[in-house]
DODREN-341718 format. One record per residue (C-alpha): residue number from 1; residue in three letters; y, z, x. Coordinates in pm, 1 decimal. Example, Ala and Ser with C-alpha at 12.3 -4.5 7.8 and 13.67 -1.06 7.14 Angstrom:
<nodes>
<1, "Ala", <-450.0, 780.0, 1230.0>>
<2, "Ser", <-106.0, 714.0, 1367.0>>
</nodes>
This chain:
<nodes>
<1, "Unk", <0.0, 0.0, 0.0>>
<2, "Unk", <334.4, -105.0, 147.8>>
<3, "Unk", <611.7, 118.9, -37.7>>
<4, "Unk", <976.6, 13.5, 56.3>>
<5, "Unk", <1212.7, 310.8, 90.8>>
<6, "Unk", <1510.0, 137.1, -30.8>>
<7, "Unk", <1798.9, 428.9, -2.5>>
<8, "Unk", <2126.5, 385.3, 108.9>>
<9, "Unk", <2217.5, 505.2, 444.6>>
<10, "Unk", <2276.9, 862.7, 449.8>>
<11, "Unk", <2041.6, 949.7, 148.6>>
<12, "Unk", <1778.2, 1105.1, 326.4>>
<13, "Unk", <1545.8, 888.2, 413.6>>
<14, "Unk", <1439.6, 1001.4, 795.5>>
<15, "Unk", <1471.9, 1331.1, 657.6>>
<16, "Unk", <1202.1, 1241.0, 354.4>>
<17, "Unk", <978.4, 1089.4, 600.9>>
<18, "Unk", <954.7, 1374.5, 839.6>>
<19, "Unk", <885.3, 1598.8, 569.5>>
<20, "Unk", <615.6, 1346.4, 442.9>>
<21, "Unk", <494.9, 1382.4, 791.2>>
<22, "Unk", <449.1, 1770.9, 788.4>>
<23, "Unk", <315.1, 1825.1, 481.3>>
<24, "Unk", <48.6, 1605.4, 528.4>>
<25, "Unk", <-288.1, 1731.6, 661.0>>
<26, "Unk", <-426.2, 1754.2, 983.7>>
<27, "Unk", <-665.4, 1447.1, 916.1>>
<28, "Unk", <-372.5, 1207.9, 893.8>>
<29, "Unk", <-233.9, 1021.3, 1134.0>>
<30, "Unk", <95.7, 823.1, 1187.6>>
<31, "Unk", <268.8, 583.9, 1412.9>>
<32, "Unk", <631.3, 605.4, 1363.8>>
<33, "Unk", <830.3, 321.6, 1470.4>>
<34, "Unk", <1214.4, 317.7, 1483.4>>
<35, "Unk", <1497.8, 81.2, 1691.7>>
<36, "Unk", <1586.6, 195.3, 2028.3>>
<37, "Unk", <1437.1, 484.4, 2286.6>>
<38, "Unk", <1713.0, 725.2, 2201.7>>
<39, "Unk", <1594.7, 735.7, 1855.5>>
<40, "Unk", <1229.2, 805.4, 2002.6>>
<41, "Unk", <1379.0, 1092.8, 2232.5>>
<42, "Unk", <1606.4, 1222.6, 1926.9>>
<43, "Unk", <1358.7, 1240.3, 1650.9>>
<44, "Unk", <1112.9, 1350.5, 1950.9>>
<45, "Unk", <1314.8, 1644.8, 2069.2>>
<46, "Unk", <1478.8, 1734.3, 1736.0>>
<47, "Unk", <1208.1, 1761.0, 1525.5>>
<48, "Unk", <918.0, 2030.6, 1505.7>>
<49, "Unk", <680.2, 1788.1, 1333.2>>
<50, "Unk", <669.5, 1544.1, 1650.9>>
<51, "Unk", <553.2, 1814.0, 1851.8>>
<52, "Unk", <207.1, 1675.3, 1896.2>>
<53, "Unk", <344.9, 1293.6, 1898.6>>
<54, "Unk", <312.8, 1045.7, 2195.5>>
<55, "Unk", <567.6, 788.4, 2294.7>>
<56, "Unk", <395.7, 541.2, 2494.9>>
<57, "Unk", <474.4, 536.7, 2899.3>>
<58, "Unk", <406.8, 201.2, 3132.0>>
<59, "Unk", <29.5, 256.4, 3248.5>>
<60, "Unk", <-202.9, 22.3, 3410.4>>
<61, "Unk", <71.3, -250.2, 3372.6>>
<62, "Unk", <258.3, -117.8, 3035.7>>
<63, "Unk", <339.4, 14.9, 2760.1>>
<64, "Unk", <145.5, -166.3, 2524.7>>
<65, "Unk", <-171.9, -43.4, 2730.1>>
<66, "Unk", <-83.3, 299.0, 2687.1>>
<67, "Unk", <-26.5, 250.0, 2296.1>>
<68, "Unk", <-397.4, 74.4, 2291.9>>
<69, "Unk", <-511.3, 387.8, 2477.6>>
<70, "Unk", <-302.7, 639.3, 2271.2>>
<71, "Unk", <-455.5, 473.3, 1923.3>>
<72, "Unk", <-796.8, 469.5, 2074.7>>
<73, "Unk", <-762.2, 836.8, 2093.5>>
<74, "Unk", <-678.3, 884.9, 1776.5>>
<75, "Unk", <-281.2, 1019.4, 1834.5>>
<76, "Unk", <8.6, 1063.8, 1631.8>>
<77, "Unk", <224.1, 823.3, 1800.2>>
<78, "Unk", <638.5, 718.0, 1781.7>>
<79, "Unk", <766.7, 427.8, 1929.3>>
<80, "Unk", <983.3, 91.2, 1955.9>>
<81, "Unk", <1046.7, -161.5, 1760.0>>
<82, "Unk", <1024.7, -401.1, 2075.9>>
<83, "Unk", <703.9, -214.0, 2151.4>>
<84, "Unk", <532.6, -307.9, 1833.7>>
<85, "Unk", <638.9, -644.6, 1803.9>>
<86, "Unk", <411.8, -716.3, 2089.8>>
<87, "Unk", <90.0, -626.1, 1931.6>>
<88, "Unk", <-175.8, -873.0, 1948.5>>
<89, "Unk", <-582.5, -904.5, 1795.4>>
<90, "Unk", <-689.4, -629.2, 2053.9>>
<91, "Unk", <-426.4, -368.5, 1889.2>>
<92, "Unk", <-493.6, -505.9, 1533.9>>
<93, "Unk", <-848.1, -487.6, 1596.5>>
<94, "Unk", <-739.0, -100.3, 1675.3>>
<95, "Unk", <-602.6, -10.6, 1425.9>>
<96, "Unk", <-841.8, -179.9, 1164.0>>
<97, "Unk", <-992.9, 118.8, 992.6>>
<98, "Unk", <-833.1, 379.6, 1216.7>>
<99, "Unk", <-706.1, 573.5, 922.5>>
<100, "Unk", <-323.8, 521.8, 1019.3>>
<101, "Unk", <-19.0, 528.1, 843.4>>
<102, "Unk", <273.5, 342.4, 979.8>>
<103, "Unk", <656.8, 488.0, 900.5>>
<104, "Unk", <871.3, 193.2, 1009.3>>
<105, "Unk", <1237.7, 290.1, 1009.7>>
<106, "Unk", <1419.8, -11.0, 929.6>>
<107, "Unk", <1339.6, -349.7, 943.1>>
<108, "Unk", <1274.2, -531.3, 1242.3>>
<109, "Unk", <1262.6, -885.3, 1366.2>>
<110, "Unk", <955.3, -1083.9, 1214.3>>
<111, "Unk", <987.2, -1424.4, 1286.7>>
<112, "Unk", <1218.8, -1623.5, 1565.7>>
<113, "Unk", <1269.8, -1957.7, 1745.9>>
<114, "Unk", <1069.0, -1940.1, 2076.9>>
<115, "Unk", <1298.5, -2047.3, 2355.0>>
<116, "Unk", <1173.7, -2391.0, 2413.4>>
<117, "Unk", <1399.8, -2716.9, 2377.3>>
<118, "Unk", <1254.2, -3018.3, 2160.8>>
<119, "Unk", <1190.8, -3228.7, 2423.4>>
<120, "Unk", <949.6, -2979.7, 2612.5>>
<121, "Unk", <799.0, -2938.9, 2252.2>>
<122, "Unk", <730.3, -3308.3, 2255.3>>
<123, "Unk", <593.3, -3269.8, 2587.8>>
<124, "Unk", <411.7, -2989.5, 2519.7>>
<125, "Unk", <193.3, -3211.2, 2286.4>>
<126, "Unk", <151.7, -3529.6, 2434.6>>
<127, "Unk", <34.0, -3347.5, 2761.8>>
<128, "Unk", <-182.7, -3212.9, 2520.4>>
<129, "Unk", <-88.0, -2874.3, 2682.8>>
<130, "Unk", <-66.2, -2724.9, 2320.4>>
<131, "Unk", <-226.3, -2869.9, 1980.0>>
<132, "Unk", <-127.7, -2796.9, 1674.5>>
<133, "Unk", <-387.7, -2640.2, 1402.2>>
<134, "Unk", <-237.6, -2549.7, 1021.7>>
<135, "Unk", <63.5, -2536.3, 1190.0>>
<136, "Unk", <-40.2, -2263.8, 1417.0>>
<137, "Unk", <18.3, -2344.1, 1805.1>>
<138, "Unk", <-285.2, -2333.6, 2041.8>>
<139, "Unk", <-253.6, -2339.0, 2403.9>>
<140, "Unk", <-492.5, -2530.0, 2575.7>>
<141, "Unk", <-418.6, -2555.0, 2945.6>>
<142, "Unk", <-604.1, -2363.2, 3175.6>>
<143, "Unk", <-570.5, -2239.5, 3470.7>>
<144, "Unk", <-227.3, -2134.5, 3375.2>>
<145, "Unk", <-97.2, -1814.4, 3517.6>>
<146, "Unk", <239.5, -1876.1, 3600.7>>
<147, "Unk", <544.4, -2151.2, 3519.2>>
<148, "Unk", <802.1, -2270.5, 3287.1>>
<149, "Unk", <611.3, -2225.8, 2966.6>>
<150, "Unk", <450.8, -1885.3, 3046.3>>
<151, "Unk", <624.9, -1725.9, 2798.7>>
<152, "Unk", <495.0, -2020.0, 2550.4>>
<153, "Unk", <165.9, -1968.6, 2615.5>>
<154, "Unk", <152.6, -1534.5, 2556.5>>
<155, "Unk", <292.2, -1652.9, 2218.1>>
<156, "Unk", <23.9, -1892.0, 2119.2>>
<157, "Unk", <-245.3, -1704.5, 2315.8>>
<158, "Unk", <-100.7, -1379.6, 2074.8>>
<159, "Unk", <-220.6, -1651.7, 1761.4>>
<160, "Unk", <182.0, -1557.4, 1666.0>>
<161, "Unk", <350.9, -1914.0, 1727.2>>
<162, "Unk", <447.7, -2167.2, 1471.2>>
<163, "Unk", <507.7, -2528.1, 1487.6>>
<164, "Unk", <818.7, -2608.0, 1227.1>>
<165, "Unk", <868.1, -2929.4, 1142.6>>
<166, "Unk", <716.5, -3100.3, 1424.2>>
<167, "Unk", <1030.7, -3004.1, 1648.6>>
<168, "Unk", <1040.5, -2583.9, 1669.7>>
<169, "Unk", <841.1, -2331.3, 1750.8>>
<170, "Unk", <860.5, -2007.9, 1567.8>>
<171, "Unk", <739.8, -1680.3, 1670.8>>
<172, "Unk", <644.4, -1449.6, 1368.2>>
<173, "Unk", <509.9, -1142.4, 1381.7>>
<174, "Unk", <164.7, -1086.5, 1268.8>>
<175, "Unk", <129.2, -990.0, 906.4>>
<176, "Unk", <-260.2, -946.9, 886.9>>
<177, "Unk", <-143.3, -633.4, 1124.3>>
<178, "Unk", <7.1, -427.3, 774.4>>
<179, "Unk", <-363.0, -413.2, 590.8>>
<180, "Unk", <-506.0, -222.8, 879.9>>
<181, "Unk", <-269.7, 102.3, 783.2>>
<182, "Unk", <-390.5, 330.9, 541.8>>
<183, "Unk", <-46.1, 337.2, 405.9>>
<184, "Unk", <288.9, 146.8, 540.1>>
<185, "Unk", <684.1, 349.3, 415.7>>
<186, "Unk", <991.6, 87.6, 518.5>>
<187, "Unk", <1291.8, 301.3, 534.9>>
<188, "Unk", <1577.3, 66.6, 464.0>>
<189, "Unk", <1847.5, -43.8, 229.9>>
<190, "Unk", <1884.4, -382.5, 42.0>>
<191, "Unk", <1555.1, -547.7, 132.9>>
<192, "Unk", <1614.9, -794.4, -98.1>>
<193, "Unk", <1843.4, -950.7, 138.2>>
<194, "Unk", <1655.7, -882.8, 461.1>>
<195, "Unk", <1412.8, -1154.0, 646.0>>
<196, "Unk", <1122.7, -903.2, 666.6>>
<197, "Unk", <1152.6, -890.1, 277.0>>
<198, "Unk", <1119.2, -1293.3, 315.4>>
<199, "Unk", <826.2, -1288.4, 526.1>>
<200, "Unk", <645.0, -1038.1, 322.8>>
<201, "Unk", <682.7, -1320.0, 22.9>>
<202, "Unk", <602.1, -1615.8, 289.0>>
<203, "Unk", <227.4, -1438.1, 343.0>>
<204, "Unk", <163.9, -1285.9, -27.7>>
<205, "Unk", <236.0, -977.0, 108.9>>
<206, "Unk", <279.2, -704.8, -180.9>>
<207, "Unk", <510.7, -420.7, -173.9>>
<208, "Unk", <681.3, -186.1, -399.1>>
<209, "Unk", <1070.2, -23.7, -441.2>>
<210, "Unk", <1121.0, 328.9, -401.6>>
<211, "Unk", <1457.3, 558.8, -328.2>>
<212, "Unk", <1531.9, 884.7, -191.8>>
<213, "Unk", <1684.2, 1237.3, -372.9>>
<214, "Unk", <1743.3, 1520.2, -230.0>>
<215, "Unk", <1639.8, 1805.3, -456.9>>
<216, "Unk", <1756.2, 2145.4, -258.4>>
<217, "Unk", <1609.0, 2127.0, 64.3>>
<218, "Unk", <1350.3, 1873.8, -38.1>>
<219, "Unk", <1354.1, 1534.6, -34.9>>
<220, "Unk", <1153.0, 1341.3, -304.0>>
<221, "Unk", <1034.5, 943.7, -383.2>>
<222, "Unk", <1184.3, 843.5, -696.7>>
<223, "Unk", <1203.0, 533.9, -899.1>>
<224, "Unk", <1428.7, 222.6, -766.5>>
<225, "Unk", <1724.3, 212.4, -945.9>>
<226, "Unk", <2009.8, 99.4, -744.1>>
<227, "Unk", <2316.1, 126.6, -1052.4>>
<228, "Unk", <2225.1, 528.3, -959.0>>
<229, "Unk", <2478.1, 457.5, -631.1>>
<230, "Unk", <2804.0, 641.2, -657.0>>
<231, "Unk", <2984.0, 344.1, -484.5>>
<232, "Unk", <3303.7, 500.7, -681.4>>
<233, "Unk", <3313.5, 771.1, -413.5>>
<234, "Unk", <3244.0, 560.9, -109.8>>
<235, "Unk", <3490.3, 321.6, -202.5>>
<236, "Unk", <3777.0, 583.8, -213.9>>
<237, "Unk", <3651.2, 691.5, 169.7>>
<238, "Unk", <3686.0, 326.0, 271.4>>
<239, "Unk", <4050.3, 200.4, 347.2>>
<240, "Unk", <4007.1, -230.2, 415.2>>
<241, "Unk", <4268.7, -354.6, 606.6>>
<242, "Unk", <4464.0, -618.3, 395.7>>
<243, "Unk", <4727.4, -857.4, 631.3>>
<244, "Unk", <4829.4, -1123.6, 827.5>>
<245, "Unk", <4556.5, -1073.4, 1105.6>>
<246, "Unk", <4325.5, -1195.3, 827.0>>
<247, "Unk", <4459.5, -1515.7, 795.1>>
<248, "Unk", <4206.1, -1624.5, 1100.1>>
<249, "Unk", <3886.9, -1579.2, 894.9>>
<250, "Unk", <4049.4, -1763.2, 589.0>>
<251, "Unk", <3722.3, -2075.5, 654.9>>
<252, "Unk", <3391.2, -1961.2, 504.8>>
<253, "Unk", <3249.4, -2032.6, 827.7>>
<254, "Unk", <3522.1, -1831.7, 992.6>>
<255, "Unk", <3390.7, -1631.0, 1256.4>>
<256, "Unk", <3051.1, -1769.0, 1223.9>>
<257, "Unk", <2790.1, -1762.4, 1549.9>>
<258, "Unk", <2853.5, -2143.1, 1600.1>>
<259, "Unk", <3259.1, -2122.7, 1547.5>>
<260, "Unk", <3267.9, -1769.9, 1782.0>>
<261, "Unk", <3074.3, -1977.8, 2072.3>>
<262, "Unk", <3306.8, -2314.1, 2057.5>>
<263, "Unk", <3620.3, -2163.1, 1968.8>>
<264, "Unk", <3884.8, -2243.0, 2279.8>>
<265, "Unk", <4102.2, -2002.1, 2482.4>>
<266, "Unk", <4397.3, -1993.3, 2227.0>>
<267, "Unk", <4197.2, -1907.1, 1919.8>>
<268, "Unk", <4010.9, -1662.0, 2174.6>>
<269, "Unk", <4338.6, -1527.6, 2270.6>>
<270, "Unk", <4482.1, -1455.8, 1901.4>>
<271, "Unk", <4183.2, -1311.1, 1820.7>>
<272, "Unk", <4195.7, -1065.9, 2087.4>>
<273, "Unk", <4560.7, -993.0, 1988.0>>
<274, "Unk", <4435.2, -932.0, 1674.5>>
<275, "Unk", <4227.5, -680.9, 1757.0>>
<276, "Unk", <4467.9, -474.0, 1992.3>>
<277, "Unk", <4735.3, -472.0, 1666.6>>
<278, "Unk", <4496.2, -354.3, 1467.7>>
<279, "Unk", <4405.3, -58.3, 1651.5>>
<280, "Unk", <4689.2, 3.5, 1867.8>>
<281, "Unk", <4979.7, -14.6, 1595.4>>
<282, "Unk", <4875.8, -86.1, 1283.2>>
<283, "Unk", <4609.0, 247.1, 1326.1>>
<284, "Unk", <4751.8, 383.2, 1621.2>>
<285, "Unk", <4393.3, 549.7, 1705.2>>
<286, "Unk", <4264.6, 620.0, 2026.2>>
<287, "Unk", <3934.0, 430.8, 2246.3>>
<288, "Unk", <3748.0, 734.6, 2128.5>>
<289, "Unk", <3800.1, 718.9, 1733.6>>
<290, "Unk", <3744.6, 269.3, 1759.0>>
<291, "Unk", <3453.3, 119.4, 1723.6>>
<292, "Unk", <3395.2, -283.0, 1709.3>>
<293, "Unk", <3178.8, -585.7, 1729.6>>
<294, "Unk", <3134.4, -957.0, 1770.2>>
<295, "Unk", <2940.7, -1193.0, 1889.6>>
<296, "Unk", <2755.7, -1046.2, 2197.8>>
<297, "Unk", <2845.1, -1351.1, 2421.2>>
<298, "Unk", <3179.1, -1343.9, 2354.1>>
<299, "Unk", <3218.7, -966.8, 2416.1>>
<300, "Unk", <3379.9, -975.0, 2721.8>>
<301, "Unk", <3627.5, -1223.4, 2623.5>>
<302, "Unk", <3733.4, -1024.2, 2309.1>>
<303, "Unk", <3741.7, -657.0, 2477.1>>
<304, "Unk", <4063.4, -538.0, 2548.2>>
<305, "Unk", <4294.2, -234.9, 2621.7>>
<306, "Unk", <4222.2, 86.8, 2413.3>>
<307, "Unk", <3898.6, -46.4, 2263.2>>
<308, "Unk", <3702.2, -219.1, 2528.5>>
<309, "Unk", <3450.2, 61.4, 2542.4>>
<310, "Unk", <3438.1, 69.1, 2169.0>>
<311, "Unk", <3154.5, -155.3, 2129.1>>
<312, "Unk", <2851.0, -224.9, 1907.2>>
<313, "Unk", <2622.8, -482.6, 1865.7>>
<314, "Unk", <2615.1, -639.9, 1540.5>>
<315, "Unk", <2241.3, -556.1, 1453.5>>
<316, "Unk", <2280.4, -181.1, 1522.4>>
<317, "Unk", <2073.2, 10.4, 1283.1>>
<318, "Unk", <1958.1, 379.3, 1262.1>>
<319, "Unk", <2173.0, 513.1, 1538.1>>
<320, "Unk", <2386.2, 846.6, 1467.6>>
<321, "Unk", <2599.3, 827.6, 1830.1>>
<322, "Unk", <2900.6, 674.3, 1659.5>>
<323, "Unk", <2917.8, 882.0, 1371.1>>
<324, "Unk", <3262.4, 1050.4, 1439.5>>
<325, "Unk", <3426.3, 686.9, 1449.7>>
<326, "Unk", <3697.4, 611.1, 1205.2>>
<327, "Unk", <3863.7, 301.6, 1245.8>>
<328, "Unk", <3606.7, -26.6, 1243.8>>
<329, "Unk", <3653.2, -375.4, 1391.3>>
<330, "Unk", <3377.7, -636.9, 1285.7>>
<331, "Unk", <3479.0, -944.3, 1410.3>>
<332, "Unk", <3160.3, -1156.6, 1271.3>>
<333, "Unk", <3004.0, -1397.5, 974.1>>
<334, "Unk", <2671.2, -1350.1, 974.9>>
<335, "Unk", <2410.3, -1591.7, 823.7>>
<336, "Unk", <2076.5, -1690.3, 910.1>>
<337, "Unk", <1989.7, -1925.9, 1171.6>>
<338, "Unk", <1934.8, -2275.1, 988.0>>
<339, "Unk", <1580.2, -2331.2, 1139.2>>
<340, "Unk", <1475.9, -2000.5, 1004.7>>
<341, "Unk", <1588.0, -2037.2, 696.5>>
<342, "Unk", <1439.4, -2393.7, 648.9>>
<343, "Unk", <1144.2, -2219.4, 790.8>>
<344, "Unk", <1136.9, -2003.9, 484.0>>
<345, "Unk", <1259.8, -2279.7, 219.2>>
<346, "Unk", <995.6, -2525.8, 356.7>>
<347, "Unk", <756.2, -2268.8, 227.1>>
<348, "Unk", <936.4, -2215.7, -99.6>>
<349, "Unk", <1077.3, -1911.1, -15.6>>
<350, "Unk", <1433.8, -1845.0, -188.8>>
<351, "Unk", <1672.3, -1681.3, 52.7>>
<352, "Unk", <1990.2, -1486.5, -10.4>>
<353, "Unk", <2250.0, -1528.9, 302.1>>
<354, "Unk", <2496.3, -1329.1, 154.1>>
<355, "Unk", <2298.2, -1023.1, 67.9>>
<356, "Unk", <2187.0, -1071.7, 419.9>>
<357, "Unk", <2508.7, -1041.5, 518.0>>
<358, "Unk", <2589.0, -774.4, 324.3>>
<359, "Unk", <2321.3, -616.7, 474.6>>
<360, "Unk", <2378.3, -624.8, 808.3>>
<361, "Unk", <2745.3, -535.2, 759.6>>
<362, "Unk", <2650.3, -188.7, 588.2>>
<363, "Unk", <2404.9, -82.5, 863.1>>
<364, "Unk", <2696.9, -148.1, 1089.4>>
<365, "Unk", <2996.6, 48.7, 912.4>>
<366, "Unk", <2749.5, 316.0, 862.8>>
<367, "Unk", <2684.4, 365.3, 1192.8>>
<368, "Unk", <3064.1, 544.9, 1167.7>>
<369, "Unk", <3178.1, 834.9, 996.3>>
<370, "Unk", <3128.4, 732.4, 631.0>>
<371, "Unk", <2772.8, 850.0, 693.5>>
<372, "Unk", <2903.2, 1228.9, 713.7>>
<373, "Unk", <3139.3, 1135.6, 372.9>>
<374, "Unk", <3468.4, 1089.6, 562.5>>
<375, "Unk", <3738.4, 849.5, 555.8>>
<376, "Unk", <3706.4, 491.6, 769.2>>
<377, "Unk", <3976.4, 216.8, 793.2>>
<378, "Unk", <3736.5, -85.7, 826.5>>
<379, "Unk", <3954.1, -454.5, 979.1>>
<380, "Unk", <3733.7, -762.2, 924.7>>
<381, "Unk", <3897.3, -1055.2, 937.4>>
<382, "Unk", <3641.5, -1280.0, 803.9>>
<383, "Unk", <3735.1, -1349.6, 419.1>>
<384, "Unk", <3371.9, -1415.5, 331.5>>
<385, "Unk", <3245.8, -1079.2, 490.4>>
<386, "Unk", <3513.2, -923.8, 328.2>>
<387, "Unk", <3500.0, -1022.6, -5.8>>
<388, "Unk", <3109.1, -975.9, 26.6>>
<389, "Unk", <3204.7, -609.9, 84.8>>
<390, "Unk", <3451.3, -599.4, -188.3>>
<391, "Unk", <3176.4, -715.7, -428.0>>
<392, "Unk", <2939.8, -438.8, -314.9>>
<393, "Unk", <3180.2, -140.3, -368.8>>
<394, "Unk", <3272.8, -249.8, -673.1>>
<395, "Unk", <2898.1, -295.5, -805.3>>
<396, "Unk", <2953.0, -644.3, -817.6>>
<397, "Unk", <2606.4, -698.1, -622.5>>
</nodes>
């Protein structure tokens, strides 16, 4: 049974699945996966009920070793997201009847474009160093320990790599891995809009809605019912900056991956000026109350006096280091890489890029100090990402 914790940040959700974790009896056994190693050390060192869990260390190579070792011996176990991305037919094969249960906090990447250009794809085949089966890639070269398409063939060797539409190859995770869990909790908010929600439909995979209460000091599974969302009271925490340093973003595709990477120096330039009047004078805050994003590879161009040290990737998710920030800079337009969404419409999957979005921009503001219920003064110059966040306060999605 896969039961998506769908609760908005804040609600309890970590704090549900730890006490899931100690109430449950000594037969039971969990692997715990969340984002990034300081979560693993936080929840580690914080947390009574992780007293007798293992975070996997590099042995006899690496990590994933250890984890094969650590499942073998039957151990309650917390790690990466990275970590368990990697897992291939000898950890599925593992796990298969083990008697786990997995707690995956947020989402994680499930499917991407292998770095590989088309032309080495075509090559790929007619040196008949790969063939293509149902769409699945299968390497075929051997010996092959070493070269330009190493990487290429761990992927296909894995059983994980897709051709798409005789041009890409697509990594995606391995779904046949969630049936060998006992039980599977996704603590997250909006799945609808998220790719792992996409993939689940792409492979039949079933899964049902839950939310979070807090009842005292308990916290308890209730039915899905997202109009139960005081928005009202997060909106009037939530001041959006409304000016001329908007009129940049005024495009749809404003701010976009693909306009960030070929915008030139003078667009650059305003934008950077942008942000410095934002939080210099128009907030008059100081490097340690900023926080901001963009594009990664266009960080450095972008950073500038008072915020420079300010930043956070656009993807950051279950993190609580940032949560005395107050005034927020997300200089972004997310949407979904084209070939992975035809990936998922070739298979007659319906996406949503705006609740994807959406969804990605929440995680990030709520990595601030609207988590704790205090006020945040939120710039985003991109008219689509703001109006997308407009909608959502005012229950409009």
């Amino acid at each position: 049974m896969i039961t998506v914790v769908d609760s908005i940040m804040g609600s309890g959700k970590t704090s549900w699945a730890i006490q899931y974790m100690s109430e449950a009896g000594t037969d039971q056994r969990f692997i715990y996966i969340t984002p990034f190693l300081d979560e693993v050390k936080r929840v580690m060192d914080k947390t009574k009920v992780f007293k007798d869990f293992l975070s996997p260390q590099i042995k006899r190579g690496s990590k994933m070793n250890n984890l094969k070792e650590l499942i073998a011996e039957g151990k309650n176990i917390v790690a990466t997201h990275s970590l368990f991305q990697a897992a291939d037919d000898e950890l599925i094969e593992l796990l298969d009847g083990a008697g786990y249960t997995l707690i995956l906090d947020e989402v994680m990447t499930v499917i991407e474009q292998a770095p590989v250009k088309v032309s080495d794809v075509k090559l790929l085949i007619e040196k008949e160093i790969v063939r293509v089966e149902n769409n699945r890639v299968i390497w075929q070269l051997y010996p092959y320990d070493d070269g330009l398409f190493a990487d290429i063939k761990r992927l296909a060797e894995s059983g994980n790599l897709f051709m798409h539409r005789n041009q890409f190859l697509i990594w995606s995770f391995p779904a046949r891995i969630f049936p060998t869990f006992d039980n599977v909790f996704i603590l997250t908010y909006l799945f609808d809009g998220q790719i792992q929600r996409y993939y689940y439909d792409l492979h039949g995979i079933k899964y049902e809605y839950k939310s979070v209460k807090r009842n005292g000091d308990r916290y308890d599974l209730t039915e899905y019912n997202r109009d139960n969302e005081d928005r009202e009271s997060l909106k009037q925490l939530i001041t959006i900056y409304e000016g001329k340093l908007n009129e940049i973003g005024d495009r749809r595709n404003a701010l976009s991956a693909t306009w960030l990477k070929n915008a030139n120096d003078k667009t650059i330039d305003r934008l950077k000026k942008n942000l410095y009047t934002f939080f210099r004078r128009h907030c008059g805050s100081k490097t340690n109350e900023n926080l901001w994003t963009t594009l990664k590879a266009r960080q450095n161009a972008l950073k500038g006096k008072g915020y420079a040290k300010s930043f956070l990737h656009v993807t950051a998710r279950a993190t609580n280091e940032y949560g005395d920030r107050q005034y927020l800079a997300y200089v972004y337009n997310r949407f979904m890489s084209p070939i992975e969404k035809a990936f998922f419409e070739d298979a007659g999957v319906r996406v949503n890029e705006d609740l994807l979005a959406l969804s990605d921009l929440l995680q990030w503001v709520w990595r601030a100090r609207i988590r704790n219920g205090e006020s945040i003064t939120v710039y985003i110059p991109s008219s689509r990402m703001r109006n997308l966040f407009k909608y959502y306060l005012d229950k409009k999605i």
